[in-house]
C-alpha positions as a Markdown table, in Angstrom:
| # | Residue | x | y | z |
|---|---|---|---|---|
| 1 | Unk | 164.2 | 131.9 | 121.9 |
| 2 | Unk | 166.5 | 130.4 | 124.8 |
| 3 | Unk | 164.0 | 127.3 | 125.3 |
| 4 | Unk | 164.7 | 126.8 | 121.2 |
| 5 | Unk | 168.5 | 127.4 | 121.0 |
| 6 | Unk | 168.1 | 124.9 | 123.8 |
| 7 | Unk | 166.6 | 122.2 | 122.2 |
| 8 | Unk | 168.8 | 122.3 | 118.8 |
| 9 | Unk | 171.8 | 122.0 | 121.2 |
| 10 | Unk | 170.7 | 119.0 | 122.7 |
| 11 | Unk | 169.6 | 117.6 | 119.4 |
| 12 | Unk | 173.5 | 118.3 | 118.5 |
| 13 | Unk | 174.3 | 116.4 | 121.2 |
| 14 | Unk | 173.9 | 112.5 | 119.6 |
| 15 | Unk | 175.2 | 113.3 | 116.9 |
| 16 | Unk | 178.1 | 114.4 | 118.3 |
| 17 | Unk | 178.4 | 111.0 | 120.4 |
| 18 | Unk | 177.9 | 109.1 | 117.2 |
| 19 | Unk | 180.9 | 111.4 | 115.7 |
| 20 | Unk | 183.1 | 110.5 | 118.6 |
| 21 | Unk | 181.8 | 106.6 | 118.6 |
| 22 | Unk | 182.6 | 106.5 | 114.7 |
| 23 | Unk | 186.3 | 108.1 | 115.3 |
| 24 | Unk | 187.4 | 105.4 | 118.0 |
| 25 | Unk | 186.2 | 102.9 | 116.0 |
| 26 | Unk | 188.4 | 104.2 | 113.3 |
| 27 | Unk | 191.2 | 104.7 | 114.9 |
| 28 | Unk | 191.5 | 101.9 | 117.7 |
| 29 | Unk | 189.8 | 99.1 | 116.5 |
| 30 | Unk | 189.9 | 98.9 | 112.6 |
| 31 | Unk | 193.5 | 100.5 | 112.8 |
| 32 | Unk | 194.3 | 99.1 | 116.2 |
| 33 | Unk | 197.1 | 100.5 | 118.8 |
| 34 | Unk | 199.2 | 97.2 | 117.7 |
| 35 | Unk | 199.1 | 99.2 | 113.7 |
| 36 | Unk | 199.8 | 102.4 | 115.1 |
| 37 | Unk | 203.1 | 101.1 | 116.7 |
| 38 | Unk | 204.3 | 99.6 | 114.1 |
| 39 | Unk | 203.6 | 102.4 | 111.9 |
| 40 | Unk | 205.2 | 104.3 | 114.0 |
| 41 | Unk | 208.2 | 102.4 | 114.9 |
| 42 | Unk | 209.5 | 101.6 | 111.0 |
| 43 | Unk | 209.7 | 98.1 | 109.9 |
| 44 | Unk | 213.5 | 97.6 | 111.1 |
| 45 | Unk | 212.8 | 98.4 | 114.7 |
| 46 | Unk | 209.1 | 96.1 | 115.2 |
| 47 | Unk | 209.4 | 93.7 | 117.5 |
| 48 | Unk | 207.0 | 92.5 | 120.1 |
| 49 | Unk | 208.7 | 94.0 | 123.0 |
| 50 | Unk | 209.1 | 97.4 | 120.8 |
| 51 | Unk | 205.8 | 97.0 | 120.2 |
| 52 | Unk | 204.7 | 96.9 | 124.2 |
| 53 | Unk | 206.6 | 99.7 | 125.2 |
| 54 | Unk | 205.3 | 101.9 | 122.4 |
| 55 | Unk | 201.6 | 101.2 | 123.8 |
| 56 | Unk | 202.6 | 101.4 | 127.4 |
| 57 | Unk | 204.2 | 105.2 | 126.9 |
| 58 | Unk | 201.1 | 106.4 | 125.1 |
| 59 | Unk | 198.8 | 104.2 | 127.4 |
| 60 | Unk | 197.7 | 101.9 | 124.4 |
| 61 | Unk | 198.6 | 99.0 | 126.6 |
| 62 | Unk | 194.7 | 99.1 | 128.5 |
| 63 | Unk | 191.6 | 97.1 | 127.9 |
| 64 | Unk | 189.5 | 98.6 | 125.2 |
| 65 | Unk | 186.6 | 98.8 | 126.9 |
| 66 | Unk | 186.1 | 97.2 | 130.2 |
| 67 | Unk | 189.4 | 96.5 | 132.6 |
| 68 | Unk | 188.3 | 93.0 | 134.6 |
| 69 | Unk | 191.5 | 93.6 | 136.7 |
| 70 | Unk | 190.6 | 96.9 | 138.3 |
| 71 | Unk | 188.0 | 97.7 | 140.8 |
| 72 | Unk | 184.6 | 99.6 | 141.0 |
| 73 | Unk | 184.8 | 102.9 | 138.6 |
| 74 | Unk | 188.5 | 101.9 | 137.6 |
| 75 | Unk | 186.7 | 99.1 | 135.6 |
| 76 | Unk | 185.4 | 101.3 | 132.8 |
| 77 | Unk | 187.9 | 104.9 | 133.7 |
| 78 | Unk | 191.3 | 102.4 | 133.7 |
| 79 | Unk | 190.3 | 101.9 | 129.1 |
| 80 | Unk | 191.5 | 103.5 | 126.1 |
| 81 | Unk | 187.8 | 104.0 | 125.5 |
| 82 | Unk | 187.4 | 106.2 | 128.8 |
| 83 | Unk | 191.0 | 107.9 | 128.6 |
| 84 | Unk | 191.1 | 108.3 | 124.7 |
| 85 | Unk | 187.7 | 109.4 | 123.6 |
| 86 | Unk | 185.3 | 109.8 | 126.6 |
| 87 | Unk | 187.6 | 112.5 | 127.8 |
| 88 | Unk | 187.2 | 114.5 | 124.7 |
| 89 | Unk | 184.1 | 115.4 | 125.7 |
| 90 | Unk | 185.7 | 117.6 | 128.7 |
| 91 | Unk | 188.0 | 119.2 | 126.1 |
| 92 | Unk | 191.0 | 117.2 | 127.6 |
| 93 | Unk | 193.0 | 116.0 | 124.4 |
| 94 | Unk | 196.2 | 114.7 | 126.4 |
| 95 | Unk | 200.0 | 115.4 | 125.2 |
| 96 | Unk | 201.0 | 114.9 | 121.7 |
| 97 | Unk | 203.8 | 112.4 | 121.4 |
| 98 | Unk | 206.6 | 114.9 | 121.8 |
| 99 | Unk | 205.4 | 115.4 | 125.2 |
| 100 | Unk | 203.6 | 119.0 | 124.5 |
| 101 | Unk | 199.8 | 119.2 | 126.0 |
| 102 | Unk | 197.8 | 119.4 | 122.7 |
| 103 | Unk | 195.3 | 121.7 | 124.7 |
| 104 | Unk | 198.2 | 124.3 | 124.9 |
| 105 | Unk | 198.9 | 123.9 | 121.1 |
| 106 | Unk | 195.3 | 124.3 | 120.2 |
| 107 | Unk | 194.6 | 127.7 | 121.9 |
| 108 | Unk | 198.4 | 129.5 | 120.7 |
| 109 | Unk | 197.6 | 128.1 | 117.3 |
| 110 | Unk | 194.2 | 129.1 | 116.6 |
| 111 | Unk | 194.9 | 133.0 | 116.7 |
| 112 | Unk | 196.8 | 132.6 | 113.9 |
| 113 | Unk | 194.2 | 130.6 | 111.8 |
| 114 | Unk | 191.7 | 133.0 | 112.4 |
| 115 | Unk | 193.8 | 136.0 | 111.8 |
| 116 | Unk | 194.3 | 134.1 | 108.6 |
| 117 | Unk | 190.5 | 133.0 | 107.4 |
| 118 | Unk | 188.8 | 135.7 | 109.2 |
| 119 | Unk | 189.4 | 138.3 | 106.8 |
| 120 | Unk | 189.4 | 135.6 | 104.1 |
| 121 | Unk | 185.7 | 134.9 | 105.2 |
| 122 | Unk | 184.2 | 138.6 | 105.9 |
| 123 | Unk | 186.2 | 139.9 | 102.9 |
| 124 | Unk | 185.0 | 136.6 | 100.7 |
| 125 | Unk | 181.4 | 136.5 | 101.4 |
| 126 | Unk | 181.1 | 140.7 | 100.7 |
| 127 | Unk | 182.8 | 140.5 | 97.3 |
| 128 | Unk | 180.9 | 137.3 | 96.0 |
| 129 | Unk | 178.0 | 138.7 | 97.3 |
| 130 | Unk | 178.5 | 142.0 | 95.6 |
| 131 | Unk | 180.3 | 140.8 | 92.2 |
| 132 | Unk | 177.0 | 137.8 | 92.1 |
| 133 | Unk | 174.3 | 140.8 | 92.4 |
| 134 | Unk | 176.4 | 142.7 | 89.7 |
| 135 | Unk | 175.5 | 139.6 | 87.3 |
| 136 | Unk | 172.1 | 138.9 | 88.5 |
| 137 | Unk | 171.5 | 143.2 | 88.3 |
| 138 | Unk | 172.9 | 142.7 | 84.5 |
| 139 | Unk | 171.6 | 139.4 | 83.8 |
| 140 | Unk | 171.3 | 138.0 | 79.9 |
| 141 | Unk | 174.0 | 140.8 | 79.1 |
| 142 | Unk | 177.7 | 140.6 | 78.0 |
| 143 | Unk | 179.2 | 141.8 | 81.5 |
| 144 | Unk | 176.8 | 138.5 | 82.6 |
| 145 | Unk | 178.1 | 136.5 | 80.1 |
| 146 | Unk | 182.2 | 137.4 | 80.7 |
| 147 | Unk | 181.2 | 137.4 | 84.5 |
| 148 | Unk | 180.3 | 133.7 | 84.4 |
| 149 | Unk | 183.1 | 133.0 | 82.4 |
| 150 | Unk | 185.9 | 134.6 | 84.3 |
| 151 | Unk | 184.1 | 132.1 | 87.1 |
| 152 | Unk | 184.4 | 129.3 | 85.7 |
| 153 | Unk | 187.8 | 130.0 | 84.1 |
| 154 | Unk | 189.0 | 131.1 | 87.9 |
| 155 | Unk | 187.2 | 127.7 | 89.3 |
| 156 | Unk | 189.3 | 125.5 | 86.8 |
| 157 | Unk | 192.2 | 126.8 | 88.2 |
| 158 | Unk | 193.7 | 124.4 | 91.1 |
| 159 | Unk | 194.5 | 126.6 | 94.4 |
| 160 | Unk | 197.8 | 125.6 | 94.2 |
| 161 | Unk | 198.5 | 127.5 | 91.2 |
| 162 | Unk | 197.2 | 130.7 | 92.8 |
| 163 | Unk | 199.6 | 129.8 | 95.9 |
| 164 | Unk | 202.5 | 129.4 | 94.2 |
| 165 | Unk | 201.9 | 131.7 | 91.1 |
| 166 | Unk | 201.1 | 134.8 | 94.1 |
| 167 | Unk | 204.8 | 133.7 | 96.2 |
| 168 | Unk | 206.9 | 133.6 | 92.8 |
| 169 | Unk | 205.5 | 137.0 | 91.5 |
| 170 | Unk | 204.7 | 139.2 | 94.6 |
| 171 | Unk | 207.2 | 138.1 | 97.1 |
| 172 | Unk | 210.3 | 136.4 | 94.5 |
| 173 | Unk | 209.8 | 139.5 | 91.7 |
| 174 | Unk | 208.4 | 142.6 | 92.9 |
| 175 | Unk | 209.6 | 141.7 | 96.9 |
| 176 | Unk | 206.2 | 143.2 | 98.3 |
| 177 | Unk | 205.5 | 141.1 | 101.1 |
| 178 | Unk | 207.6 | 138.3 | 102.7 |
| 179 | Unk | 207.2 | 134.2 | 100.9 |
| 180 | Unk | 206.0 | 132.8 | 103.9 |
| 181 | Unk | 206.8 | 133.1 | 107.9 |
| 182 | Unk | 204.6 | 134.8 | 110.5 |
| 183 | Unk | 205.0 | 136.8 | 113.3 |
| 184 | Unk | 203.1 | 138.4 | 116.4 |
| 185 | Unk | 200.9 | 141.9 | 116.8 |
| 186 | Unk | 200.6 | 144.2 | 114.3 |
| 187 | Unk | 203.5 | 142.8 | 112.8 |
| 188 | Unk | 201.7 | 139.4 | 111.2 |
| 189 | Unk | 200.1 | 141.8 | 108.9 |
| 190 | Unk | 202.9 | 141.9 | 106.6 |
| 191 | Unk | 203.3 | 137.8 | 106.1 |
| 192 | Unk | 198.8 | 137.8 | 106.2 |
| 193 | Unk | 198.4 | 140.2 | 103.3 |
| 194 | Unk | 199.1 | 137.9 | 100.5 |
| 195 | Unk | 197.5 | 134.6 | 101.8 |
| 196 | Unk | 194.4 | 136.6 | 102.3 |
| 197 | Unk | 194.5 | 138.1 | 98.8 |
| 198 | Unk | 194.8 | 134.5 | 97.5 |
| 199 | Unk | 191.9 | 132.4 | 99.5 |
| 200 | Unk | 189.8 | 135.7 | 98.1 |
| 201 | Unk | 190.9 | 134.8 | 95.0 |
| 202 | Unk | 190.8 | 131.2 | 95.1 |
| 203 | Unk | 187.5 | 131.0 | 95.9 |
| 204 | Unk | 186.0 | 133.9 | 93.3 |
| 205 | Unk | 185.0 | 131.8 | 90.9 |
| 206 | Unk | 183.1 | 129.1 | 92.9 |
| 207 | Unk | 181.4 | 131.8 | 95.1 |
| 208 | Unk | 180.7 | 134.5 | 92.3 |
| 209 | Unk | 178.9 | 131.6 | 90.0 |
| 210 | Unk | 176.9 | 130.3 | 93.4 |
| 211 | Unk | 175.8 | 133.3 | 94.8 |
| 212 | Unk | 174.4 | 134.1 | 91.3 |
| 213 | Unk | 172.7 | 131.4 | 90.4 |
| 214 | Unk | 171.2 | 132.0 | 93.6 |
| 215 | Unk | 169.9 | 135.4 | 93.2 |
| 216 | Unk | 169.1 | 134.7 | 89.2 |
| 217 | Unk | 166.7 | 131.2 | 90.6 |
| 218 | Unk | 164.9 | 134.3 | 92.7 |
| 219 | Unk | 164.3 | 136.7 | 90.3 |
| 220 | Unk | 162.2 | 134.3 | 88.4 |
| 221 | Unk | 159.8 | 134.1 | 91.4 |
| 222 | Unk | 156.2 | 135.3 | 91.0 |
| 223 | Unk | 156.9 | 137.7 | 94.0 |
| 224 | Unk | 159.2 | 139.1 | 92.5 |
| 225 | Unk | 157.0 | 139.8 | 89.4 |
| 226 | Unk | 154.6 | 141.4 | 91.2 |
| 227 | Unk | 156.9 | 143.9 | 93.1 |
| 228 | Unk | 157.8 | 144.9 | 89.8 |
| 229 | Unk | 154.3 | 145.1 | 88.7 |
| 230 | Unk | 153.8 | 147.6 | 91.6 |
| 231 | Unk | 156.1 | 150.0 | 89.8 |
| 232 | Unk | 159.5 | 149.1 | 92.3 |
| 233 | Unk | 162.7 | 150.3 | 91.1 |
| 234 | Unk | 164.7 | 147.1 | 90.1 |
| 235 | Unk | 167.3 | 148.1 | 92.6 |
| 236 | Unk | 164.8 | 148.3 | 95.1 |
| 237 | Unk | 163.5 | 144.4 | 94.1 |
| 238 | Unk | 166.9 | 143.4 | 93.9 |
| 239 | Unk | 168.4 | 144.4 | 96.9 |
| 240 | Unk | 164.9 | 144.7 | 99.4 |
| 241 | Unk | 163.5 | 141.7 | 98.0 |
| 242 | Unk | 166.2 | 139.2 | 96.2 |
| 243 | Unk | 169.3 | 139.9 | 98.3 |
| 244 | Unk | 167.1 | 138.9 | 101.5 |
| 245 | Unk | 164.9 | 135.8 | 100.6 |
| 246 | Unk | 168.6 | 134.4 | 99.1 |
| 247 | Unk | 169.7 | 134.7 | 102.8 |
| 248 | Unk | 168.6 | 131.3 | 103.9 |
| 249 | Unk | 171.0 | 129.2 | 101.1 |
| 250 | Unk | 173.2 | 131.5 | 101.7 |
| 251 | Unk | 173.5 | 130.8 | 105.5 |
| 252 | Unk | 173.5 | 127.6 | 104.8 |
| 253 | Unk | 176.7 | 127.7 | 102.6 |
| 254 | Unk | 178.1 | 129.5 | 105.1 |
| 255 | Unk | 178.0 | 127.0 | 108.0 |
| 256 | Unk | 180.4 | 125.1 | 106.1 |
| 257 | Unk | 183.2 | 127.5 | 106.6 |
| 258 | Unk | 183.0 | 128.0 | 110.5 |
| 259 | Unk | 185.1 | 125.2 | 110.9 |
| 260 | Unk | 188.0 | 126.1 | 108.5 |
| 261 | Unk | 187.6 | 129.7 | 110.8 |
| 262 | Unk | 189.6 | 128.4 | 113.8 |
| 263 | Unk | 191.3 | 124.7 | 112.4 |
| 264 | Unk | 192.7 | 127.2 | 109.6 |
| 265 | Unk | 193.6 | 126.6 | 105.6 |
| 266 | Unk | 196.0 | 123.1 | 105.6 |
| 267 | Unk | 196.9 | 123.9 | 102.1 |
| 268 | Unk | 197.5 | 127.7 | 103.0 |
| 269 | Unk | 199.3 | 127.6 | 106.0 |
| 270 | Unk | 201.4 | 125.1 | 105.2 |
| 271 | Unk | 202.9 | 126.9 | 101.9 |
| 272 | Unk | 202.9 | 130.3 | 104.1 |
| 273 | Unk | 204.6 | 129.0 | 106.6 |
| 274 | Unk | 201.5 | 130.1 | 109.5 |
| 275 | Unk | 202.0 | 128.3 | 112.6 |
| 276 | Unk | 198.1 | 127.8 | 112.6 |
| 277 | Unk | 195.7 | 124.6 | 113.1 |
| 278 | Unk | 195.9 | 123.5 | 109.7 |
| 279 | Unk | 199.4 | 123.3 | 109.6 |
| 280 | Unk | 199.2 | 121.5 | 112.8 |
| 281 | Unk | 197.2 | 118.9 | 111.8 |
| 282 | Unk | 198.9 | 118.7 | 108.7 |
| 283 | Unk | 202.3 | 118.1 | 110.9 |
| 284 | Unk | 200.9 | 115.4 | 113.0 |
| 285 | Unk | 199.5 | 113.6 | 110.0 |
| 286 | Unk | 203.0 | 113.2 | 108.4 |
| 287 | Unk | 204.3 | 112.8 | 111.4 |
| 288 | Unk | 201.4 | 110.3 | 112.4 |
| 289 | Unk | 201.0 | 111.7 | 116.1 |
| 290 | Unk | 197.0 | 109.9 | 116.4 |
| 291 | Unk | 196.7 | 111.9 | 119.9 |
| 292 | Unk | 196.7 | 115.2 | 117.8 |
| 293 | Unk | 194.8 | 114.1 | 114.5 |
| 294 | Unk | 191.8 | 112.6 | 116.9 |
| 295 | Unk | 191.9 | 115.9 | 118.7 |
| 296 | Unk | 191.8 | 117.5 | 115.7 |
| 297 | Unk | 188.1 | 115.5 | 114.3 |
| 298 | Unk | 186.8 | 116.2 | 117.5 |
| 299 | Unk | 187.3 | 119.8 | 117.2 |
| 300 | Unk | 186.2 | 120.1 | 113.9 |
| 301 | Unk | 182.9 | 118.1 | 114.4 |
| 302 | Unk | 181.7 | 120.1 | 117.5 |
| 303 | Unk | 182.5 | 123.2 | 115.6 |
| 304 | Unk | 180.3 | 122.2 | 112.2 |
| 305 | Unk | 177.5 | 121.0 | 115.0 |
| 306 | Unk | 177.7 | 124.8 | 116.6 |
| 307 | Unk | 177.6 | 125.9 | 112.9 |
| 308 | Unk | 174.0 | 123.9 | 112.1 |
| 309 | Unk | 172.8 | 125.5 | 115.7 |
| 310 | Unk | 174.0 | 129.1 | 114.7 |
| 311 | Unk | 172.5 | 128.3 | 111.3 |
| 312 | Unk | 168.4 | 127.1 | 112.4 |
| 313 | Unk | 168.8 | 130.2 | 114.7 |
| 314 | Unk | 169.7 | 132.5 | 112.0 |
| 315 | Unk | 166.6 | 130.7 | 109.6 |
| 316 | Unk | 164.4 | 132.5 | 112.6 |
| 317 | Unk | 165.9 | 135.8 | 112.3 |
| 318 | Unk | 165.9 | 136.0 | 108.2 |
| 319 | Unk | 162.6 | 133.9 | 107.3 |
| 320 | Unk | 159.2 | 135.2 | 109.3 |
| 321 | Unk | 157.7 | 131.3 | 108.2 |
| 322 | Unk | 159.9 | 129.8 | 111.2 |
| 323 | Unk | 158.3 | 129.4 | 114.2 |
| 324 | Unk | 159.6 | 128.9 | 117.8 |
| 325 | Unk | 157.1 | 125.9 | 118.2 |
């Protein structure tokens, strides 16, 4: 088992390279540190010596790849290739451009993103699940047939609607719960309690109609034909026998998520007001800080890689095909 989850982490590990090989290609030579000043500086206040001092205070101003001018190690450390992506690797992201170490920001911020799409997750994946075997359980029926269309009404829906449709009638009418804000301990509960209810929500309609089509594309099986032919309760088929071969699509759904668990909802936190990841990232978009938004692909691409890992090791625990070979 140990000799397997090592080999799929070192498979992860090109692809990772290629990830960070694609992102400074993106962001230092298609859109070069000469583009980022100027974006940054405003057209009224470009000129070449603006220009230079912008890239000399963010350390822009280095070779791209191999400094002639230095000596022995210096030649390929002393690049914005080496101090800009290379460095990612170690997990050291640098300072944002108002100075603060985007390390620091990453490890207060995340709490509150995954006090935010934790529950949204565990809480999520539970109802879908249960609503979808409801409709499988009751297939060709009318509670099937108003199931699936509740889904697909609740998936033409956009999430903004749900957003600001929940703040204007929870928080503005009946005052249950604060608009937006956020706050520490036990206290964050209160500003948590209606984001949560609306990612749940959000999201019913996509999930419900997935997890069902999953669990209705099993029930046509020919195993599933003959555990009824043995005489098995259709509870017992459906929950011993359905619920468990659907595991494997459904773990692979899943890996899609563990990324949003720690770099948080953009849409969500922003509207909320949750000083999470997502409204960090959002914040250094608009404020187009490329320190924070590179740190921010990185992070996100070495958590979906841990999620394909986590996801081939759970395939061994659910399907008895897979082999440690």
């Amino acid at each position: 088992m140990i000799a397997y989850i090592i080999r799929r982490a070192l498979y992860a590990i090109p692809i990772l390279i290629g990830v960070n090989l694609i992102t400074f290609l993106l962001f230092f030579v298609v859109n070069t540190p000469d583009d980022m000043a100027r974006m940054q500086l405003g057209v009224r206040r470009v000129t070449p010596e603006a220009v230079e001092k912008w890239k000399a205070e963010r350390g822009y101003d280095k070779p791209m790849l191999y400094n002639g001018r230095a000596e022995g190690l210096a030649r390929v450390a002393d690049t914005i290739f080496y101090e800009k992506s290379v460095r990612l690797f170690a997990f050291d992201f640098g300072n944002a451009d108002d100075g603060r170490s985007i390390r620091h920001e990453i490890l207060t911020r995340m709490w509150p993103s995954l006090a935010l799409q934790l529950p949204v997750f565990l809480v999520g994946i539970a109802v879908y699940v249960t609503f979808a075997l409801l409709m499988a359980f009751f297939r060709a029926t009318y509670l099937d047939f108003w199931g699936v269309v509740l889904c697909v009404a609740m998936m033409s829906v956009s999430t903004l609607f749900y957003i600001i449709g929940g703040q204007y009638l929870v928080s503005k009418l009946w005052h249950l719960v604060p608009i937006s804000g956020y706050d520490e301990g036990l206290d964050a509960a209160k500003f948590l309690v209606l984001p949560v209810v609306i990612g749940i929500v959000s999201s019913f309609g996509a999930g419900g109609r997935f997890y069902r089509t999953l669990f209705v594309e099993e029930m046509g099986k020919d195993y599933v034909r003959t555990a009824r032919a043995k005489g098995l309760a259709e509870t017992t088929v459906l929950f011993r026998h359905v619920l468990k071969n659907a595991m494997i699509p459904i773990l692979t759904g899943v890996v899609v998520v563990i990324p949003t668990l720690f770099l948080g909802s953009l849409i969500a936190e922003s509207f909320f007001g949750i000083p999470g990841l997502g409204s960090y990232t959002i914040d250094a978009i608009q404020a187009q800080d490329f320190a924070v938004v590179r740190a921010m692909v990185f992070i996100g691409s070495v958590l979906y890689i841990i999620g394909l890992v986590l996801t081939d090791i759970s395939y061994t625990l659910v399907d008895p095909r897979v082999r440690f070979e």
